[in-house]
MARVOTI-286343 format. One line per field, with one value per atom (N, C-alpha, C): atom name; x, y, z; residue in one letter. Coordinates in steps of 0.2 Angstrom, whole numbers, plus 2048, in hexadecimal, padded with zeros to 3 digits. Example, Ala and Ser with C-alpha at 12.3 -4.5 7.8 and 13.67 -1.06 7.14 Angstrom:
REM residues 2
atome c(N;CA;C;N;CA;C)
east c(842;83E;842;840;844;840)
north c(7E4;7EA;7F0;7F5;7FB;800)
up c(827;827;827;823;824;827)
residu c(A;A;A;S;S;S)
REM end
This chain:
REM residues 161
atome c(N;CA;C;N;CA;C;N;CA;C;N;CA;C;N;CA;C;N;CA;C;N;CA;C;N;CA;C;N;CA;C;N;CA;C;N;CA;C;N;CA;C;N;CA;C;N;CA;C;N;CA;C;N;CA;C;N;CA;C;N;CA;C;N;CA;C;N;CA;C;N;CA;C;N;CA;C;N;CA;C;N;CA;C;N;CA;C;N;CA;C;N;CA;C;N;CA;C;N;CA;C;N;CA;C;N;CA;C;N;CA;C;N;CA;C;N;CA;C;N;CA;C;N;CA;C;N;CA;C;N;CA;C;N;CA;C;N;CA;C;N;CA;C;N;CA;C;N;CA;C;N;CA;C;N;CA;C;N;CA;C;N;CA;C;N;CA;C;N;CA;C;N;CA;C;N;CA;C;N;CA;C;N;CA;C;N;CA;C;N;CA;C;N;CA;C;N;CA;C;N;CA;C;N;CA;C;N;CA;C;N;CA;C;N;CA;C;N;CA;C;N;CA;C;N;CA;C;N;CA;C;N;CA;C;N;CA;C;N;CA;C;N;CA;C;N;CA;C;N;CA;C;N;CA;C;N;CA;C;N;CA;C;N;CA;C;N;CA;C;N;CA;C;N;CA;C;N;CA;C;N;CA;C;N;CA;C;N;CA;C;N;CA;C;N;CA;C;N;CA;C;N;CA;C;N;CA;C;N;CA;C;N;CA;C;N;CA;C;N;CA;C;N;CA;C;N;CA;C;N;CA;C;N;CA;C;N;CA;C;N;CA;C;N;CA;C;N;CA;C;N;CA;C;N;CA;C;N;CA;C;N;CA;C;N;CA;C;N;CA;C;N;CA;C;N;CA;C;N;CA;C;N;CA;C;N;CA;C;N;CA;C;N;CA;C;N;CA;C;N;CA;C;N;CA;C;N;CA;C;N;CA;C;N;CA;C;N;CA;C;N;CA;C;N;CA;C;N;CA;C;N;CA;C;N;CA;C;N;CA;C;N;CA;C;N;CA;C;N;CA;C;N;CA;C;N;CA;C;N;CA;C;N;CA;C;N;CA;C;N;CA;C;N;CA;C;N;CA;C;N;CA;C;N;CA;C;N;CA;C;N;CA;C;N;CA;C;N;CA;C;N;CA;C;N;CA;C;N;CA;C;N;CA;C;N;CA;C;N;CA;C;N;CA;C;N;CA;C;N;CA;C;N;CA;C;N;CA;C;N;CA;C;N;CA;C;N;CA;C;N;CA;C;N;CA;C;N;CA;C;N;CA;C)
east c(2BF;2BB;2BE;2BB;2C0;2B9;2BD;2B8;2B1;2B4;2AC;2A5;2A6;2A3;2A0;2A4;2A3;29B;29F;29A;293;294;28E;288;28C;289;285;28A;288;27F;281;27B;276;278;271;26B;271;26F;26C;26E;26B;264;265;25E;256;25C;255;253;255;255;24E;24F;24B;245;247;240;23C;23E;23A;236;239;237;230;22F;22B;226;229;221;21F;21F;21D;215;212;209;207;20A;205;205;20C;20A;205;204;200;1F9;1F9;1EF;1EF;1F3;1EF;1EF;1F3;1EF;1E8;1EB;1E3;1DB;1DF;1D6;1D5;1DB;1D8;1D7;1D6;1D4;1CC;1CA;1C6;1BE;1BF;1B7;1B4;1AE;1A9;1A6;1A5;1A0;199;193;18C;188;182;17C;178;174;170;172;177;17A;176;173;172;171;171;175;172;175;173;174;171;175;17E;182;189;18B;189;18A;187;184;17F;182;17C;17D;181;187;18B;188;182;17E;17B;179;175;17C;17E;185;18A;18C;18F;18E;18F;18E;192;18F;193;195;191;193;19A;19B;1A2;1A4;1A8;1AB;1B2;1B4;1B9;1B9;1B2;1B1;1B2;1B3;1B5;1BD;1BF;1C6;1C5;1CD;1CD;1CC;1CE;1CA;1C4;1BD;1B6;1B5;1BA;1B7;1BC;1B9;1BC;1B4;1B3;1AA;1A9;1A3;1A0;19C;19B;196;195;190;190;18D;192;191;18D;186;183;181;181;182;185;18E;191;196;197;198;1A1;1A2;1A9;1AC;1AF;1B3;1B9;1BE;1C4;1C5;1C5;1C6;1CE;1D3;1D7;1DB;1DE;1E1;1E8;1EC;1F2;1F6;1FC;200;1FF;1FC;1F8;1F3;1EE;1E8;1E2;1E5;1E0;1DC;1D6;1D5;1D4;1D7;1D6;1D1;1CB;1C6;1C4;1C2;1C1;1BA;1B6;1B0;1AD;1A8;1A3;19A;197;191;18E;18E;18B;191;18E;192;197;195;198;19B;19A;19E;1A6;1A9;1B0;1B2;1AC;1AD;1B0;1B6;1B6;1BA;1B9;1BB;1C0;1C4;1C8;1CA;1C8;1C7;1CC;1D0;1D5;1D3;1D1;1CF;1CE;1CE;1CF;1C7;1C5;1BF;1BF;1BD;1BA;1B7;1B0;1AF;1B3;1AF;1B4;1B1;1B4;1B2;1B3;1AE;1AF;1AE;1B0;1B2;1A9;1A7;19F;19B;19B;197;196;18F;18D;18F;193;194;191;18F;18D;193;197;19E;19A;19B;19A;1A1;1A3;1A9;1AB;1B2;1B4;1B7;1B5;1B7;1C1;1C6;1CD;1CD;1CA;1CE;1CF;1D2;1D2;1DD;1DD;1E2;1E2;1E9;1E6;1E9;1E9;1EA;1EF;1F6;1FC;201;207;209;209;205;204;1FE;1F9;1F1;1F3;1F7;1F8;1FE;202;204;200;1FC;1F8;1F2;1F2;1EE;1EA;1E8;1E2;1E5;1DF;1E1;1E7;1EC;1EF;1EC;1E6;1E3;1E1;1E1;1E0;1E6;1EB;1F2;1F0;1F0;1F1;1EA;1E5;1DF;1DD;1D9;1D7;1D0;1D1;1CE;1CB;1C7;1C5;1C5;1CA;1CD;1C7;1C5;1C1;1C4;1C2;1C6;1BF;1BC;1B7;1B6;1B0;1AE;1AC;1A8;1A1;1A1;19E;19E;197;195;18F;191;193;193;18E)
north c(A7B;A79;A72;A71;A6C;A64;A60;A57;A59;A5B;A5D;A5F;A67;A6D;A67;A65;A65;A5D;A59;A53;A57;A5A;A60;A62;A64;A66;A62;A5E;A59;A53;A55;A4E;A54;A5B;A60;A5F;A60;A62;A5B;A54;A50;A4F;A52;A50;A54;A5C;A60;A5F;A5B;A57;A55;A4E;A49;A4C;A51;A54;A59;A5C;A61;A59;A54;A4F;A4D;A4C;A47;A4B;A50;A56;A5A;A59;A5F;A61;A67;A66;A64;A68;A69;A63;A5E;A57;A52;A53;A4F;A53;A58;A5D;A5A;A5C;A58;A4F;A4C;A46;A46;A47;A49;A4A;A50;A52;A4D;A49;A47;A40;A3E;A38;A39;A3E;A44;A3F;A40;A40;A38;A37;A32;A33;A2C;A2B;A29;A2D;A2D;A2E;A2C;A2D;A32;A33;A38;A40;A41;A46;A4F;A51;A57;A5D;A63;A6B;A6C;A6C;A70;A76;A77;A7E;A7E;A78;A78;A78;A76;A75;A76;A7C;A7F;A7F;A7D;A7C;A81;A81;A84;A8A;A85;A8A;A90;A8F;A94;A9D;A98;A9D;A9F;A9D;A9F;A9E;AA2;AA2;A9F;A97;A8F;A95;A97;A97;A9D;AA0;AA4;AA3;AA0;AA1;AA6;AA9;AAC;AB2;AB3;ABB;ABB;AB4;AB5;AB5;AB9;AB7;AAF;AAE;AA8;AAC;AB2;AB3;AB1;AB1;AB1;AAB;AA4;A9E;A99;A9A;A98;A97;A92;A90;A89;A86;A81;A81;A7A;A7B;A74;A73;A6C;A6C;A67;A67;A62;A62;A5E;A5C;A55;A54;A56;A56;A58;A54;A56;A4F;A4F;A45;A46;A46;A4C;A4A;A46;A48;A45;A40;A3B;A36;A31;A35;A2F;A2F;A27;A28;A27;A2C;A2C;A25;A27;A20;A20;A25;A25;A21;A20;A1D;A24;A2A;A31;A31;A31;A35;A3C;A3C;A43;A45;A4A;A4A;A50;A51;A57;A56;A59;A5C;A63;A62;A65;A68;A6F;A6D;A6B;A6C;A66;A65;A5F;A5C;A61;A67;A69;A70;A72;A77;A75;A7A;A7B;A7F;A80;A81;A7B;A7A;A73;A73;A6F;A70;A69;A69;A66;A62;A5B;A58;A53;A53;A4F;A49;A43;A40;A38;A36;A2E;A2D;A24;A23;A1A;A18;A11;A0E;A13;A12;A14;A0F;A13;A19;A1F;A26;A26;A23;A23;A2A;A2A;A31;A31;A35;A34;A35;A33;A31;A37;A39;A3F;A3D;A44;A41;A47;A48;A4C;A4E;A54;A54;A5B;A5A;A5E;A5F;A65;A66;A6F;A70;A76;A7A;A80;A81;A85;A83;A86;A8A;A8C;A93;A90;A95;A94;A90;A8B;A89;A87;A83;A82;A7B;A76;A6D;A6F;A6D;A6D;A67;A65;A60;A5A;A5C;A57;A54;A56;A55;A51;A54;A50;A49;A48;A43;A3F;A40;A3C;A36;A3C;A38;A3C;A43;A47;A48;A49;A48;A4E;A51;A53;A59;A5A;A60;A63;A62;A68;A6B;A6C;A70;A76;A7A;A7F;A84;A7F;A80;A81;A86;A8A;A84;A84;A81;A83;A82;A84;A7B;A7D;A77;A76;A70;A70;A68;A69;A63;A61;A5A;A57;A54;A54;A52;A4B;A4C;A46;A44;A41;A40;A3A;A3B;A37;A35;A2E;A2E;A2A)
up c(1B3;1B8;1BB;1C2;1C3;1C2;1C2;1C2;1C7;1CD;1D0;1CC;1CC;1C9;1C2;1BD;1B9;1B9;1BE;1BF;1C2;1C6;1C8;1C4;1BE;1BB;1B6;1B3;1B1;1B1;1B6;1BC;1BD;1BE;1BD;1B8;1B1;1AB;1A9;1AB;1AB;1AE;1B4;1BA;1B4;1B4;1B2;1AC;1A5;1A1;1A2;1A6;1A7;1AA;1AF;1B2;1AE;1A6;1A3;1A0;19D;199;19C;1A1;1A6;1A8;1A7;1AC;1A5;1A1;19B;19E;19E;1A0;19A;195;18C;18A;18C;188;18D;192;197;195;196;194;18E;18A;180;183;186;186;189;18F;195;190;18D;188;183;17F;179;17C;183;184;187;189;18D;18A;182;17E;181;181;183;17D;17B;177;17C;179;17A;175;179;174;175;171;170;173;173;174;172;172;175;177;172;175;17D;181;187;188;18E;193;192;194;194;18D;189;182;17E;17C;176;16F;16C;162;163;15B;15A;155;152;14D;14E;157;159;15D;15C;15F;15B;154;151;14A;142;13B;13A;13A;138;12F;12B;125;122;12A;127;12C;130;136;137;130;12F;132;133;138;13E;140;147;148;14F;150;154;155;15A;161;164;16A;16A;165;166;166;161;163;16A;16F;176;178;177;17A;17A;180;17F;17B;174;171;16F;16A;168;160;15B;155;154;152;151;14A;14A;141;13D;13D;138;136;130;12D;12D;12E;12D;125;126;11E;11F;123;125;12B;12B;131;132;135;134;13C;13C;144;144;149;14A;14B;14C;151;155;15D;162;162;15E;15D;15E;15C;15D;153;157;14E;14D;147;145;140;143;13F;13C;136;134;131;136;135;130;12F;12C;12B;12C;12F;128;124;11C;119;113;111;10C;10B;104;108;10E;112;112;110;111;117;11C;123;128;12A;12D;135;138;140;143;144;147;14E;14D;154;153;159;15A;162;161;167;166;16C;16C;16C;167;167;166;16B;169;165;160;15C;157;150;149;149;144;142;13C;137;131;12C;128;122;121;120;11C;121;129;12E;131;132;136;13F;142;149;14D;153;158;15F;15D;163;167;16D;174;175;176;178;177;17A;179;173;16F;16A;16D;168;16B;166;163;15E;158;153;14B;14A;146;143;13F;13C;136;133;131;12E;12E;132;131;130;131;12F;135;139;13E;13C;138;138;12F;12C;126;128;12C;12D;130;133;136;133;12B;125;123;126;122;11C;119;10F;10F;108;109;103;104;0FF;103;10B;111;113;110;114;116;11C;11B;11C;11F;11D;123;124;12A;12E;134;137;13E;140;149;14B;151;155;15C;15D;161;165;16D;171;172;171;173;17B;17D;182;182;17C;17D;175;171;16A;16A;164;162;15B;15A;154;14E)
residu c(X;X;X;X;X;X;X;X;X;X;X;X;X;X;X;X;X;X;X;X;X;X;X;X;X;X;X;X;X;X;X;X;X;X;X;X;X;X;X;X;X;X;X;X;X;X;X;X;X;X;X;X;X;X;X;X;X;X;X;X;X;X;X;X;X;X;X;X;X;X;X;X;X;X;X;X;X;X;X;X;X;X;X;X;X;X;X;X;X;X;X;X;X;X;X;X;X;X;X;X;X;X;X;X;X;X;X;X;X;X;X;X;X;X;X;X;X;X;X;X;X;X;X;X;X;X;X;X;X;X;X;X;X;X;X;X;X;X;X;X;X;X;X;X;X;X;X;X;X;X;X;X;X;X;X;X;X;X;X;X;X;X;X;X;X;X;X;X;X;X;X;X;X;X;X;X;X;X;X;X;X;X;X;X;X;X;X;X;X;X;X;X;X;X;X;X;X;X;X;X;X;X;X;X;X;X;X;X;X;X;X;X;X;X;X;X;X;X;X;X;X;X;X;X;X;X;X;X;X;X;X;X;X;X;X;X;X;X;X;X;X;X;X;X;X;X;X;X;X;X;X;X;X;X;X;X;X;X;X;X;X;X;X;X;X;X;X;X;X;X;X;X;X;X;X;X;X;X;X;X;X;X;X;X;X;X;X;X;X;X;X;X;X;X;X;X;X;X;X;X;X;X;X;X;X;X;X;X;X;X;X;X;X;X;X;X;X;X;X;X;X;X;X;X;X;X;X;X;X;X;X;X;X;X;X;X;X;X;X;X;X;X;X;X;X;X;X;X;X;X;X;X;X;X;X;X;X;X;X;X;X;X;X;X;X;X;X;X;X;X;X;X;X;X;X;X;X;X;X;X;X;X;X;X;X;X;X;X;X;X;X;X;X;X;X;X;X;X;X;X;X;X;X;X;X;X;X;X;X;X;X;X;X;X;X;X;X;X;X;X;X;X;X;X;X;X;X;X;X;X;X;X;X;X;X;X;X;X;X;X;X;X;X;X;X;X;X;X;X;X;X;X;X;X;X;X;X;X;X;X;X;X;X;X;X;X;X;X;X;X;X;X;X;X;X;X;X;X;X;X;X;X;X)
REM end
């Protein structure tokens, strides 16, 4: 190839480098959502966000696929077992609807207030489907006796702590 062709190409493979880096959608939407939650009060089930209790078997949720959980809902009074925050400044929280339930749900969002481990919280928001504690959720600080451990992922709207 001659000095042309080659600098051409060059300067392409650079441009389109820099343009995949800067436009990614998935890394701007996961910020966009995990900055999304408001803290409020007295928070609610409505019409847009009905109890999770009334719509779904908090006590097995293994019967559902991740097709079924794609909904608005609102978990009210569940307790936090795991609370820690990223390099980001996102917490990561792993809920519970009592204390001694090994059913747990997965919230990833930024908060003003603290989110302490023990503390009953109220989240409004969309359920994503089932996952499971992986090495981003234990780096982050969640204890490391949840590897691997199945979880429903929910994006917060709104939280009551």
């Amino acid at each position: 190839m001659n000095r042309k062709r080659i600098a051409l190409l060059t300067g392409l493979t650079i441009l389109m480098t820099a343009a995949v880096n800067t436009t990614n959608p998935l890394r701007n939407a996961l910020k966009n959502d995990s900055e999304a939650a408001r803290i409020k009060t007295n928070l609610k089930p409505n019409s847009k966000y009905p109890d999770i209790a009334n719509k779904l078997d908090l006590t097995s949720m293994e019967q559902y696929s991740s097709v079924h959980l794609f909904m608005n809902v609102t978990l009210k009074d569940f307790y936090v077992k795991e609370s820690t925050i990223d390099n980001y400044g996102q917490y990561h929280l792993l809920l519970a609807p009592i204390k001694t339930s090994d059913q747990y749900f997965l919230v990833v969002t930024k908060s003003k207030a603290a989110i302490k481990k023990g503390h009953k919280i109220t989240v409004q928001g969309f359920l994503n489907g089932k996952t499971k504690i992986d090495d981003t959720q234990l780096n982050a600080g969640i204890n490391s006796k949840y590897p691997n451990k199945k979880v429903v992922s929910i994006l917060a709207d709104n939280i009551e702590i």
